[in-house]
C-alpha positions in Angstrom: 39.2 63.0 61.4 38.6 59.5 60.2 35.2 59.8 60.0 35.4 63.0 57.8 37.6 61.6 55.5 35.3 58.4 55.1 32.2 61.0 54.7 34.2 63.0 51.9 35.6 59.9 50.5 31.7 58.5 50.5 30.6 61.9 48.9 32.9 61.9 46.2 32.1 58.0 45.5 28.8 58.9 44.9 29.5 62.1 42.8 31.5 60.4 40.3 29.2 57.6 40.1 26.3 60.0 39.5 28.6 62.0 36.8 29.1 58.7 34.8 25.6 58.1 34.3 24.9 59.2 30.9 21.4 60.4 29.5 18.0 58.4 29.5 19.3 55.7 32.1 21.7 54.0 29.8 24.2 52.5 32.7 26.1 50.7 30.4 28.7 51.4 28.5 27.6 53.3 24.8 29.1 54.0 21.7 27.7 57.4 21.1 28.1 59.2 17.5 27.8 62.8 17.3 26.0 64.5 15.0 26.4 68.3 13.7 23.6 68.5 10.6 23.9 71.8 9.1 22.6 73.5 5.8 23.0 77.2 4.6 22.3 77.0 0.9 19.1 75.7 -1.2 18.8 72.7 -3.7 21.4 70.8 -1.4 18.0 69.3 1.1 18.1 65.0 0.4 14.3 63.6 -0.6 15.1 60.3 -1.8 18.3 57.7 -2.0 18.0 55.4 -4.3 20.8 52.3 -5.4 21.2 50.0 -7.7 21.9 45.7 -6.8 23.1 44.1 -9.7 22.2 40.3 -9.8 23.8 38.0 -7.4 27.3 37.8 -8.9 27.1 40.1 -12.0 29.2 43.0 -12.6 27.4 46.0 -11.7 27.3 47.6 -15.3 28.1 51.5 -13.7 28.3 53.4 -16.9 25.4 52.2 -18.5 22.8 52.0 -15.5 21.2 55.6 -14.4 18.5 57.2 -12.9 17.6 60.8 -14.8 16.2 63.4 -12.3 13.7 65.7 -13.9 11.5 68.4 -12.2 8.7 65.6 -11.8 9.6 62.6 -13.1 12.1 59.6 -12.6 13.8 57.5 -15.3 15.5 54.1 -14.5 17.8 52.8 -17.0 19.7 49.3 -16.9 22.4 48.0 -19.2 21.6 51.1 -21.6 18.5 49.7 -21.7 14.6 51.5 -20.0 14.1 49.3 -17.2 11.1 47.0 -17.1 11.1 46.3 -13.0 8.2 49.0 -12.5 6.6 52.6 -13.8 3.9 54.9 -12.9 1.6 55.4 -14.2 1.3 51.7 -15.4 0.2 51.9 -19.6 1.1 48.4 -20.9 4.9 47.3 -21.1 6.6 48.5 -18.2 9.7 51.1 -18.9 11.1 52.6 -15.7 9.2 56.2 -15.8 7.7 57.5 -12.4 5.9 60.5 -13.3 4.9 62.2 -9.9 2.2 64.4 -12.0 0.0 61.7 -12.5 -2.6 60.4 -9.3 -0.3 57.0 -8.5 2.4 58.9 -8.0 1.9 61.9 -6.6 3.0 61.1 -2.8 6.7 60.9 -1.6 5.2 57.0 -0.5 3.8 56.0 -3.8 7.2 56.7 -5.4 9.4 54.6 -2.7 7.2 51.8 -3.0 7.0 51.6 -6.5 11.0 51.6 -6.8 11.1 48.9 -4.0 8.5 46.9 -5.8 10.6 44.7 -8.1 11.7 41.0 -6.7 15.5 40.8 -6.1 15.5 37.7 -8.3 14.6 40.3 -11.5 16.7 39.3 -14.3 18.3 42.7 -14.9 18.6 43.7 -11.2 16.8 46.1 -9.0 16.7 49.5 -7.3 16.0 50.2 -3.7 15.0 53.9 -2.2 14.6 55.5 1.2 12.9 58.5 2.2 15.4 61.3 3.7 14.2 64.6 4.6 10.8 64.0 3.6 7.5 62.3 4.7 5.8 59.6 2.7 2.4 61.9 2.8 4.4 64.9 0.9 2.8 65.6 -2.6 5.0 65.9 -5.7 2.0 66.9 -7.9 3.1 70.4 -6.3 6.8 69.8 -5.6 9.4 69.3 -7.6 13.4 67.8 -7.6 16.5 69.0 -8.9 17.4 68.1 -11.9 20.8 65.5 -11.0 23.7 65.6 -13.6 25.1 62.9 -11.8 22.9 60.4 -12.6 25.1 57.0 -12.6 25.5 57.8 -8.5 22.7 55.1 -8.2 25.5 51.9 -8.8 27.8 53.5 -5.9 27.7 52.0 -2.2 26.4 55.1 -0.7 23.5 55.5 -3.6 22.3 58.5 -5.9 20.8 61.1 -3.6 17.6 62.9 -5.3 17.4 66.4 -3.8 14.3 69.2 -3.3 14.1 71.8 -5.2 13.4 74.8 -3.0 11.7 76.7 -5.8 9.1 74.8 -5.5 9.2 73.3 -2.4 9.1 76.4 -0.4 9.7 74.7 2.7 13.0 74.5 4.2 14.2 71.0 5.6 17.1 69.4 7.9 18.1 65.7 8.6 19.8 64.5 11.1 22.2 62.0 10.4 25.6 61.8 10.2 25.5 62.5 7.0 23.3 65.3 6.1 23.2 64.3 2.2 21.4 61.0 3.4 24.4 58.6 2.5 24.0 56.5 5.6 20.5 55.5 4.8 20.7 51.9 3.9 22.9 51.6 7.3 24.9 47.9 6.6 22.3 46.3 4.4 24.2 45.6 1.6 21.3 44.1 -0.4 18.4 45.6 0.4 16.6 48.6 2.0 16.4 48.1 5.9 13.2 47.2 6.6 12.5 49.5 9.5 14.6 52.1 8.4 18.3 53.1 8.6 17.3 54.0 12.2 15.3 51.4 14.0 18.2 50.2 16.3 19.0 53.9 16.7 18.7 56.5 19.5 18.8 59.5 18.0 19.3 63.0 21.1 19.1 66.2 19.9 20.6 69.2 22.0 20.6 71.7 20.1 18.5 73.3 17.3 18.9 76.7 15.2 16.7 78.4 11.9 17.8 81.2 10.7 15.2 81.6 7.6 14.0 84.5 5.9 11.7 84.3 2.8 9.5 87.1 0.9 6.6 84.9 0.9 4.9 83.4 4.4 7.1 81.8 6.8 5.1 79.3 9.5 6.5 77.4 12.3 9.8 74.9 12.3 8.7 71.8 13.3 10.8 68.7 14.1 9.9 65.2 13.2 10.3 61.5 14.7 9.5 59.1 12.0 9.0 55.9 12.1 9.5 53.5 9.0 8.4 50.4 7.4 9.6 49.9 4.1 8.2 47.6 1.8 10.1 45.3 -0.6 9.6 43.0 -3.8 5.8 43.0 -3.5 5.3 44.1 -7.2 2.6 46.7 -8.4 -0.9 45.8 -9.4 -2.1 47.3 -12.9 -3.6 50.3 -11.0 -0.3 51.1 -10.0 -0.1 50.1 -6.5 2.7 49.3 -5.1 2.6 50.0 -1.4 3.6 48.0 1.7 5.7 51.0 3.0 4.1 52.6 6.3 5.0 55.4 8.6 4.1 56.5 11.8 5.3 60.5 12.4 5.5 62.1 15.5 6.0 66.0 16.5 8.8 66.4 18.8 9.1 70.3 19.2 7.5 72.9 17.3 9.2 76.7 17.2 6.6 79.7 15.8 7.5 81.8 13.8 9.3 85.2 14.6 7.0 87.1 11.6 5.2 86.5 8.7 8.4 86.3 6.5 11.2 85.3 9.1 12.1 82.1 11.6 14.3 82.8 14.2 15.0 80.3 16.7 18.1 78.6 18.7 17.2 76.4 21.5 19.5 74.5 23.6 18.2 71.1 25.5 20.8 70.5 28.2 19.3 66.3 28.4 18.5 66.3 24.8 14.9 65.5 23.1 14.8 61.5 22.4 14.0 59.6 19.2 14.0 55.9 19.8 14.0 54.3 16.5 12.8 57.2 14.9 14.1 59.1 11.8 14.6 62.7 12.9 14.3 65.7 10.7 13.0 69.3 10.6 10.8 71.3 8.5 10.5 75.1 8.2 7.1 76.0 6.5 7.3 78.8 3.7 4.9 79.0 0.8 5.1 81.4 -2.5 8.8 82.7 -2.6 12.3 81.2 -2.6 14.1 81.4 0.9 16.7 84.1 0.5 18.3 83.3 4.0 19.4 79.7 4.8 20.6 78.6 8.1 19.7 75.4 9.7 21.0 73.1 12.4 20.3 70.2 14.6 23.4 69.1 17.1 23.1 65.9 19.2 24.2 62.1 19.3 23.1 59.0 18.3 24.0 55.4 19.5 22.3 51.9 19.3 19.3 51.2 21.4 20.3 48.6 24.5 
């Protein structure tokens, strides 16, 4: 009897410690977030955050600093005033217009760096952006944001957020953070854009991912991204407009095919999870030539900080 209840007790020791080993060999102790990303409507899909650092101890002047959203351009304004940190194209005296028509702007990258370009020791301050639910090769000759009312979001801790517009977009994107809008993209850098990105002490572990699209154009594949980022900051631009010291490196992490030529259907489960290790996660249903009518997308997991 003694030596079944040392076998059981044995069998049970090693059960529970088996059970308490969580995902990806992590044996010690984790501080895991969860993260439920979900979207069911258009024109709500972060591109870009972008904030505003006043000078080191100045009064941030909120009501009178802005960035205007149009269709294809950005306008920076500080103190009232058109900002003189950066524009693109460049055309003499700078004045804070990024207009992603023209060739040295036309890239989701062009426009990040050229908003991280300005010194933080500018006179009237500067702006700082991150890429959310986009890739720094996307092309904004061909896409388009929404138009943002609230445009004085940029002076706020948690930044303006500049959003697609599906319209024109077509294509149908997720992030996964714990904040879907992108909010928690700057992570505790309270003067500057990380340099690696929000994520690069980050494991991100997706479980679970869902599209539900239907659009009356072509619907391709759902594919999720791991992105990693380098993000450049006060270099300055040159007179041809460049700006860039921003990098990324993007990797395919599941792709889902289409159901038909205008629908995407998929809900896939991963019981251990699909890993990101200091990787930006987000995913991306392709359509092209009509507005989704049917939204529903979703990426379930956890994230905690790399050991």
């Amino acid at each position: 009897m003694r030596k079944i209840l040392a076998v059981l007790a044995l069998a049970l020791g090693l059960a529970a410690s088996v059970s308490a080993q969580p995902a990806f060999g992590v044996s010690t102790p984790i501080k895991v977030k969860p993260v439920s990303a979900n979207n069911q409507a258009a024109d709500v899909v972060p591109a870009l955050v972008i904030r505003y650092f006043a000078p080191a101890g100045v009064a941030t002047p909120t009501s009178t600093t802005t960035v205007a959203t149009a269709a294809t351009s950005l306008t920076f304004v500080v103190n009232g005033a058109a900002y003189t940190g950066f524009e693109l194209p460049v055309s003499g005296a700078l004045g804070g217009v990024i207009t992603m028509s023209d060739a040295s702007a036309d890239t989701l990258g062009e426009v990040v760096d050229a908003i991280n370009s300005t010194p933080t020791t500018f006179a009237t301050g500067y702006f700082r952006a991150v890429i959310a639910a986009g890739l720094r090769s996307d092309v904004l000759s061909t896409l388009a944001f929404v138009a943002d009312a609230a445009d004085s979001d940029v002076n706020s801790p948690i930044g303006e957020v500049i959003y697609w517009d599906s319209s024109i977009l077509d294509d149908d994107n997720l992030l996964f953070a714990q904040y879907g809008d992108g909010r928690d993209l700057f992570g505790p850098n309270a003067r500057n854009v990380p340099a690696k990105g929000a994520f690069a002490d980050t494991n991100s572990v997706i479980q679970y991912q869902r599209a539900v699209i239907t659009n009356a154009g072509t619907v391709g594949d759902t594919t999720v991204y791991a992105v990693s980022e380098v993000y450049g900051s006060g270099g300055g631009c040159n007179a041809a407009g460049d700006c860039g010291s921003g990098s990324e490196t993007v990797r395919v992490i599941a792709v889902f095919p289409a159901a038909t030529a205008t629908e995407q259907t998929s809900s896939v489960a991963f019981p251990q999870g699909m890993l990101a290790s200091g990787e930006k996660v987000f995913q991306r249903v392709d359509s092209s030539g009509a507005d989704t009518s049917v939204w529903s997308l979703q990426l379930s997991g956890y994230t905690y900080a790399k050991q």
